[in-house]
C-alpha positions in Angstrom: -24.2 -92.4 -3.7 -28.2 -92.1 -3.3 -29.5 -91.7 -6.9 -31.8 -88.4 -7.0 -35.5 -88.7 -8.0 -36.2 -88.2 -11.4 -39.1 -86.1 -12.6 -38.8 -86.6 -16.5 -40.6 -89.2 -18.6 -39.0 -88.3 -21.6 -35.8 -90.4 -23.3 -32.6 -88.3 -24.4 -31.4 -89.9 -27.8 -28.2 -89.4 -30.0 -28.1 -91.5 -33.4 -30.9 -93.5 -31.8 -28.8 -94.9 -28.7 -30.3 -93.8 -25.5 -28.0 -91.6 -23.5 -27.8 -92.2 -19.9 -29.1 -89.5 -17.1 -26.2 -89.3 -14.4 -25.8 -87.5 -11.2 -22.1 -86.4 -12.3 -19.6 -86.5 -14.9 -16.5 -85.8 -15.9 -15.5 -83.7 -18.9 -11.7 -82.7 -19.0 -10.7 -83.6 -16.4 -13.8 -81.6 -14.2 -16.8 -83.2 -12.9 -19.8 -81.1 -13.7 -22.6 -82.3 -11.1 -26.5 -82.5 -11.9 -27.3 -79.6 -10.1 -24.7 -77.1 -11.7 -22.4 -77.2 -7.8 -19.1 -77.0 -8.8 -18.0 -77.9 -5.5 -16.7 -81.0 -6.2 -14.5 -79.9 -8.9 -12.8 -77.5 -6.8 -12.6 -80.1 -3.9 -10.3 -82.2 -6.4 -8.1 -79.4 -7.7 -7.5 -77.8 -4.3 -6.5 -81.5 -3.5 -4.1 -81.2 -6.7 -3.1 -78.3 -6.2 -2.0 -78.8 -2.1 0.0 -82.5 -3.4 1.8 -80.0 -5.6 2.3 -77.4 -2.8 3.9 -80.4 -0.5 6.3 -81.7 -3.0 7.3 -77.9 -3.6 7.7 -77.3 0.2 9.4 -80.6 0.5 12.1 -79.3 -2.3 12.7 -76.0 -0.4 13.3 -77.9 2.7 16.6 -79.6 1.1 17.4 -76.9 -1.8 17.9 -73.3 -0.8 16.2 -70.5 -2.2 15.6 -66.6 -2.2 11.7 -65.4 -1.9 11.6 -64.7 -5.6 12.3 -68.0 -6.7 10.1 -69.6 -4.6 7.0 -67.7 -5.3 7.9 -67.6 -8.7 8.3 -71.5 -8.5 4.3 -71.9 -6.8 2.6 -69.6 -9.5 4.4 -71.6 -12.1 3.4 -75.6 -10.5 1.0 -75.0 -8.0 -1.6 -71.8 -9.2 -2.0 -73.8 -13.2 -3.6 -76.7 -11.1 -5.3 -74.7 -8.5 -7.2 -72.4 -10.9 -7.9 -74.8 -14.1 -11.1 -74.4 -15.7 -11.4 -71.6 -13.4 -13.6 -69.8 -16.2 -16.6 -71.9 -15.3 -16.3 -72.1 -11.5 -14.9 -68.9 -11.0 -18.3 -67.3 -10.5 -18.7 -69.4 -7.5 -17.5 -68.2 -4.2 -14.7 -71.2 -3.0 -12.6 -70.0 -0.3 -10.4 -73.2 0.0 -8.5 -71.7 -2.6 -7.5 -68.6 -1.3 -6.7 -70.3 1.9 -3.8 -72.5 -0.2 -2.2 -69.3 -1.7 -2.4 -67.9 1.8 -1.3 -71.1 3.7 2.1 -70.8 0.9 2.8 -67.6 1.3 2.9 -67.5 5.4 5.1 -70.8 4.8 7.4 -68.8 2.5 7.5 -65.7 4.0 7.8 -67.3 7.7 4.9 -65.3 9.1 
């Protein structure tokens, strides 16, 4: 990764130990960039979130189901991961994530 120009000349301290300027970092389990773009964060969930969506579809494949079940099934595994610490990059227009529900729900539905 190309380090970013830095404009400071001042030294960020805690207890006297320097603390280090990053590009990124991660902070449970979401990496907050230096520029406030949450776009990597949502990159890695929708990631999450579509391994989830695979195993699921794999399981319907060899179990049968009824509509109900499954939807019910994908809001309870796959929509936790897909919309964690969606209170901070909510705000943020991502339409990966919509595309997943949708991508599900033609699956399910056979549309």
């Amino acid at each position: 990764m190309k380090k970013r120009k830095s404009n400071h000349n001042f030294v960020w301290k805690i207890n006297d130990e320097i603390v280090e300027v990053v590009d990124k970092f991660k902070y449970l389990g979401v990496t907050f960039s230096y520029n406030g773009s949450m776009k990597h964060a949502v990159d890695v969930l929708n990631q999450q979130a579509l391994r989830a969506f695979n195993h699921l579809l794999s399981l319907f494949y060899r179990v049968k189901m009824d509509v109900k079940t499954k939807l019910t099934m994908f809001d309870t595994l796959v929509v936790p991961i897909l919309l964690y610490c969606s209170d901070v990059w909510g705000v943020y227009n991502h339409k990966d994530i919509d595309k997943l529900h949708l991508k599900y729900c033609k699956t399910i539905l056979g549309v």
